[in-house]
N, C-alpha and C positions, 0 to 999 in steps of 0.2 A: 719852477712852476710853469705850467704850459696850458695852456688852450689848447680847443682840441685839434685846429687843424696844424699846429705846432707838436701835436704829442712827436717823439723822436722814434724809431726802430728799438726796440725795446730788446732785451735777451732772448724772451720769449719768441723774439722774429724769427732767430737764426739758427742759436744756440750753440752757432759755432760748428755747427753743422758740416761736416766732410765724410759721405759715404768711402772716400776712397781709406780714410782711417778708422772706420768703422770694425770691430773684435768680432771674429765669425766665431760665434759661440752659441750653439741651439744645445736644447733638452738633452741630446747624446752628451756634448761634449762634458752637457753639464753631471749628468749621470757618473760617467766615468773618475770626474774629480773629487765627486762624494760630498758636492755642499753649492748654495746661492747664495749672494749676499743681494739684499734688498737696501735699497738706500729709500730712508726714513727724514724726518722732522722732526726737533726736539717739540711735542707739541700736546696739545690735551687730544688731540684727531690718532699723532702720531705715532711717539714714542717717549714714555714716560717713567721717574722713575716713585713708585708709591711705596713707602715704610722700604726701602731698599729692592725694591723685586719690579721691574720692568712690567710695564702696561701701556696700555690703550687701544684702539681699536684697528688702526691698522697692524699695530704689533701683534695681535691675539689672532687676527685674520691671517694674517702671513705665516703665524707661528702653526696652525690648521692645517693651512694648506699646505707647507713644510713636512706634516707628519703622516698627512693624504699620501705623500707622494713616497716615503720613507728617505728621506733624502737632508742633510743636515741643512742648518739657516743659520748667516750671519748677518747682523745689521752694523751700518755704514748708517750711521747720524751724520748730514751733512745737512747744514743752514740753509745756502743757496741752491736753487733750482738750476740755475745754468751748471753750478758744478754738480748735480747730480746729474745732470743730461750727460755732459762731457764723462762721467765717469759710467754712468750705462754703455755709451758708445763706444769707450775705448775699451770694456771687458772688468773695468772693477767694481761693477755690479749687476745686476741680471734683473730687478726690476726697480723702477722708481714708483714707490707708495706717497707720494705728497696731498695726498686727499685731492688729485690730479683732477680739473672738469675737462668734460675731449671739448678740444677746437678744433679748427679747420686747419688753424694756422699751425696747430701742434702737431697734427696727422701728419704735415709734409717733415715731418723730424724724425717720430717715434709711430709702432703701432699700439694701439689702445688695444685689453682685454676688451673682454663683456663687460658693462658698470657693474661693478657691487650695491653701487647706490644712486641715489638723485637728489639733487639740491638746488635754490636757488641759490642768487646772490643777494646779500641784503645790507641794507641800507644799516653801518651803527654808529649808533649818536648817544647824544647823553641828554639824561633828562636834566630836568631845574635841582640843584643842590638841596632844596626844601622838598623834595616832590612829594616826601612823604606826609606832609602837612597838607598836600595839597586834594583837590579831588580828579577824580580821571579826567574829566572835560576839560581842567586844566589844564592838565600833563599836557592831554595832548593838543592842546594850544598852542603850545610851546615845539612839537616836534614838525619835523617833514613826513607826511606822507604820501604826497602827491608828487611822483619824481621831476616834474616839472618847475619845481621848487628849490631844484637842485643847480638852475642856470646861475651863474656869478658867482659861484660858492667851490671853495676848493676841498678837493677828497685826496687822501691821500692813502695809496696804494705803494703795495711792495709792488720794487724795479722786476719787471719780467712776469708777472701776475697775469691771468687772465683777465683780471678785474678792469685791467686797462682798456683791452679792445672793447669789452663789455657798456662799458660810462662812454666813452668814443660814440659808440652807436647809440646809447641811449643819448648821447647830445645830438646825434643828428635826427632822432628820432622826435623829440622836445623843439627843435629849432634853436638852440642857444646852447653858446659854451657853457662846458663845464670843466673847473678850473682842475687838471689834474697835476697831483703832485707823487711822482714815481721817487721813491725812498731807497735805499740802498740796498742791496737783493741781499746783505744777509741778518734785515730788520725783517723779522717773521710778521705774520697778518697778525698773531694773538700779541704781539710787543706794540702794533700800530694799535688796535684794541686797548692797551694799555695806557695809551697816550692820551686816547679820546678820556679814557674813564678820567685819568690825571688832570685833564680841561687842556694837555698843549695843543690841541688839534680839537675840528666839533666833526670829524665825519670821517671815515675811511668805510670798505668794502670787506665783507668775508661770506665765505661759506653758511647756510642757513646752521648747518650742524655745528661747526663749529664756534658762530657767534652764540648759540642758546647753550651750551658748555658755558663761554666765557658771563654769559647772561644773570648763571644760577652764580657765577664770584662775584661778578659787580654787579647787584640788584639796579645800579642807576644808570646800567643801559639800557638802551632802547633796539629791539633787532627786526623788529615788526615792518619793516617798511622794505616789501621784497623790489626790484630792479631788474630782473630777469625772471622769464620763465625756468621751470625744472632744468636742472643741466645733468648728464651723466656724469659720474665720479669712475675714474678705473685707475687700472695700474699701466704705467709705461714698460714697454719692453723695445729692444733694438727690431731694426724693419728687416735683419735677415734672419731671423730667431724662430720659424713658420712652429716646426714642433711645440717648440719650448709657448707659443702664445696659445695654439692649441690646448695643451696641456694645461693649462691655468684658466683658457674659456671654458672646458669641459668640466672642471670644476667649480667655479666659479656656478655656474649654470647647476648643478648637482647643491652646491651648498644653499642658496640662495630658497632651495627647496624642502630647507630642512627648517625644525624647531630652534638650532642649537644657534642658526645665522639669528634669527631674529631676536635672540633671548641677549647675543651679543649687542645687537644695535641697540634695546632698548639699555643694558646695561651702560652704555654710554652717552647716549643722547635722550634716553627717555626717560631715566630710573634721577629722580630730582634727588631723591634723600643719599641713594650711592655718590652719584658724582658731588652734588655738595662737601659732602663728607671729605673725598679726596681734595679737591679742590680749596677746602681750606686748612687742607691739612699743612703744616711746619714740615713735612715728608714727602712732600710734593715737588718733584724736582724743576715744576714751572712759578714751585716759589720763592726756592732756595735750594742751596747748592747741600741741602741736610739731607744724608741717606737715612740715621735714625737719632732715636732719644737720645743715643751714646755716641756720639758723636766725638763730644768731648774729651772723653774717657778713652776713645777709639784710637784719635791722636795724639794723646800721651802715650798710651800703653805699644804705638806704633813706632813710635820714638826709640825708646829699649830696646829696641829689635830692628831697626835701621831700616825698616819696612813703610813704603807707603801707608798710607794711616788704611785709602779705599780699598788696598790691597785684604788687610785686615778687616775691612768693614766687610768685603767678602766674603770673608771663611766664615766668620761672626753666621752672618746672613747664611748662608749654605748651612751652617750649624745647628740655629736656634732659630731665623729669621727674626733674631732679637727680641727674642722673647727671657725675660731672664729665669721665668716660671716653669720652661719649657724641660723637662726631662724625658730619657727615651727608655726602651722597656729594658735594657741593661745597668739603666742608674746613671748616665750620664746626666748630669746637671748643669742647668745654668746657659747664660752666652754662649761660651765655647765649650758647652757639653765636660766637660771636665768629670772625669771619675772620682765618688770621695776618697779611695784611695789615693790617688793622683793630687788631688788636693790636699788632704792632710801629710803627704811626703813635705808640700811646699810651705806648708803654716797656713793652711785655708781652713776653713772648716764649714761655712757656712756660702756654700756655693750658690745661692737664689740670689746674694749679692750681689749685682753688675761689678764693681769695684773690685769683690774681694776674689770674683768668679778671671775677671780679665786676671789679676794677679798672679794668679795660680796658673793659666794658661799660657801668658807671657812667660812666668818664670820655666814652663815645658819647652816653650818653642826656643829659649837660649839654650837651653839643654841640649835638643837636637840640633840647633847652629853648628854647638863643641864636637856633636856627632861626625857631623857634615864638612866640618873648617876647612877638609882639604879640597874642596872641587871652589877653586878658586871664582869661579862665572858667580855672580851673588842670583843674578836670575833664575840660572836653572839649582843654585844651593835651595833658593824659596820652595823649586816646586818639590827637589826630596824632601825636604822637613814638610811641606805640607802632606805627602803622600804618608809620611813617618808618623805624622800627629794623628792620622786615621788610622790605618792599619798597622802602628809599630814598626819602629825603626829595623828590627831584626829581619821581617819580610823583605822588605827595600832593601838589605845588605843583601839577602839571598841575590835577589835580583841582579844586584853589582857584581857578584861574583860570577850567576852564568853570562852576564854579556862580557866580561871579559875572557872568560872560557872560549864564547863564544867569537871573542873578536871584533866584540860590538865597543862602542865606547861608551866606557863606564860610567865617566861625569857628564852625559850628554841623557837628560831626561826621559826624550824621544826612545832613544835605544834600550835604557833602564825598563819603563815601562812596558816596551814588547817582552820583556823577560818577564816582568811583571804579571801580566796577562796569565803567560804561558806558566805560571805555579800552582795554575788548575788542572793543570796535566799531567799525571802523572811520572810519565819521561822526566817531567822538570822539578816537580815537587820531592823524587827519589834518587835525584842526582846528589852524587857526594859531593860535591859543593855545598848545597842545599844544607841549614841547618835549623831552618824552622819549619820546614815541611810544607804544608797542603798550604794555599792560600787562594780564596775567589779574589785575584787578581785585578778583574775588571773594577772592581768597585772603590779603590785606593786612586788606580787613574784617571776612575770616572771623576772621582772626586776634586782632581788636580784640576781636570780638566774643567769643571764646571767652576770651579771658583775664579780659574785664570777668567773665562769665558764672563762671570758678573764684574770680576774688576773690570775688565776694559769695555763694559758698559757702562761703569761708574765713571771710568774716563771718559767717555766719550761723551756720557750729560753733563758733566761736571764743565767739560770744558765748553759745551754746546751753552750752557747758562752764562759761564762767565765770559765769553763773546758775545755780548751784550752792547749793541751799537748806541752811543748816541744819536738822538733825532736830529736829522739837519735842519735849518733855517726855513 
């Protein structure tokens, strides 16, 4: 705990900061490699994951301007702000989205877009346990609104936050300390929020946007009491990057001027009945580590098959997005899409079951395991049976036999797939190898590819939620 002329050099000082290790990486370089990774927040602002499918606003923003540019997006969920600087700067990411406000003190680090947004900072607190008994004159009896109210009273803010120069200068602005308490940088602002709602703390600082999110879960906070004027929100990029910031101002600046920008911000911060809805949703991965209803069922049926349960949750997701009602115009039914053919070989019959539907799915994917047994790697075994479980194991054998033709290696995915591809060509689909002929190739890898791409976003919030810090003293 620290008064203010005690506050210490915070993360946000320095960040560790060394131009001379700085990743010369601009817009060409990034062109050329064919993808950005944005480093994100596990957050209601940030990156979330709702009934299994990835959201929020800066994800949906980034994910835009990703498809603006034709250029592939990966996100990098990282807790801490100093280690999302440290991995902007060394090249293992291309921008930082933290629902960033520009400082002065940040400008000598990183350079700042155009803002997408503005915000203040504000004051959250908690009301009286009864408030609802109570009437407003009361309530706000009970709260601070006048930030000079704020002298002798500790807040307590994540380590490295702007929040801290912010309360700094409103102390010296007020004439009296105020009691700051900087938290360990990888206790996020919505975990401190949580603490307040809990009663272990009466006061910490966040974003205007993203304390009225946390506002519509806990009705018993209070976010009305702002502490600063508008602040700009933007995205960080490295200071040698000229193109590549360019390239995100000129859009940024273009979006900002459309319908589809503002339909997003209200969907997030404005729209009470949508975000409610997520927000209390058991699928909400800022409430639990639950991607869907079948959770349960996911990790058993995961088990049989020596598979990650999320890995499963996956394909599930990619398949039906768990839907168990959901059927497609060729008759696939259920979770995992399952043919009644295909199911009635295995003793299913009634595929709208979740249960009876995984059964039968499970009982295919051991099937294709016995197919597959010999490419010893269990990881790249996963992604030919998943490629097998879409388009038919016999296509994916075509493919093994031209990259070994070819000289490619056969139990290696990557090489499988470019054969794969190429069974829309006719060169490759009338090659005598070839015994299952014509295949749109693209759509089996796409498929690999996109489920690899949701598990290790399931990983990534999964483990983003269960790093969940204790609050210090």
């Amino acid at each position: 705990m620290t008064a203010l002329e005690d506050v210490p050099q915070t993360a946000d000082s320095t960040f560790g900061y060394d131009p001379e290790q700085m990743t010369q990486v601009d817009f060409e370089q990034i062109k050329e490699r064919g993808y950005f990774t944005a480093i994100v927040d596990n957050s209601s602002t940030g990156m979330f994951l709702y009934r299994g499918e990835p959201m929020g606003y800066e994800y949906e923003l980034l994910t835009l301007f990703a498809q603006s540019i034709g250029i592939e997006i990966r996100f990098d969920i990282t807790p801490s702000l100093e280690d999302g600087f440290r991995k902007l700067n060394t090249g293992q990411g291309d921008i930082l989205a933290y629902n960033l406000s520009v400082t002065k003190e940040r400008q000598r680090f990183m350079e700042f877009t155009t803002p997408h947004n503005f915000v203040r900072q504000v004051l959250v607190q908690r009301k009286p346990n009864n408030w609802r008994d109570m009437k407003l004159h009361e309530i706000e009896k009970t709260l601070l609104r006048n930030p000079i109210e704020l002298i002798g009273k500790e807040v307590y803010v994540r380590k490295g936050s702007a929040y801290t120069n912010r309360l700094k200068h409103l102390a010296e602005e007020i004439g009296g300390d105020i009691l700051i308490v900087e938290e360990f940088d990888e206790l996020e602002t919505e975990a401190l929020i949580e603490l307040v709602v809990e009663g272990n703390i009466d006061f910490t600082v966040a974003d205007e946007d993203v304390a009225l999110v946390n506002a519509r879960y806990f009705p018993i906070l209070d976010v009305k009491t702002a502490i600063s004027f508008p602040q700009q929100i933007a995205w960080g990029v490295r200071k040698n990057a000229p193109q590549w910031l360019d390239t995100l101002n000129a859009w940024i600046g273009e979006m900002k001027r459309t319908t589809e920008y503002y339909a997003l911000y209200d969907k997030y911060f404005k729209s009470t009945r949508k975000s409610k809805e997520m927000v209390e949703s058991d699928f909400f991965s800022k409430n639990s580590e639950r991607i869907s209803p079948y959770d349960s069922i996911i990790k058993l049926s995961a088990a049989k098959i020596n598979w990650d349960w999320q890995l499963l949750a996956a394909q599930i997701s990619k398949e039906s997005r768990f839907d168990p009602r959901a059927e497609s115009w060729v008759g696939a039914r259920g979770l995992m899409q399952v043919m009644p053919k295909t199911g009635k070989s295995y003793g299913v019959r009634n595929l709208f079951n979740p249960s009876q539907n995984l059964k039968a799915g499970i009982r295919h994917i051991l099937w294709l395991q016995d197919v597959w047994k010999d490419i010893d790697d269990e990881e790249e075994k996963a992604k030919f049976v998943l490629a097998s479980y879409n388009v038919g194991q016999g296509h994916v054998q075509d493919a093994v036999r031209l990259a070994e033709k070819y000289s490619a290696d056969s139990e290696d995915w990557e090489d499988v797939a470019k054969y794969l591809r190429l069974k829309s060509k006719k060169k490759y689909y009338t090659d005598p190898v070839v015994k299952f002929g014509y295949c749109r190739g693209d759509e089996p890898v796409d498929y690999v590819a996109d489920i690899l791409y949701r598990y290790s976003r399931y990983l990534q919030l999964d483990q983003s939620v269960s790093q969940a810090v204790e609050p210090g003293g």
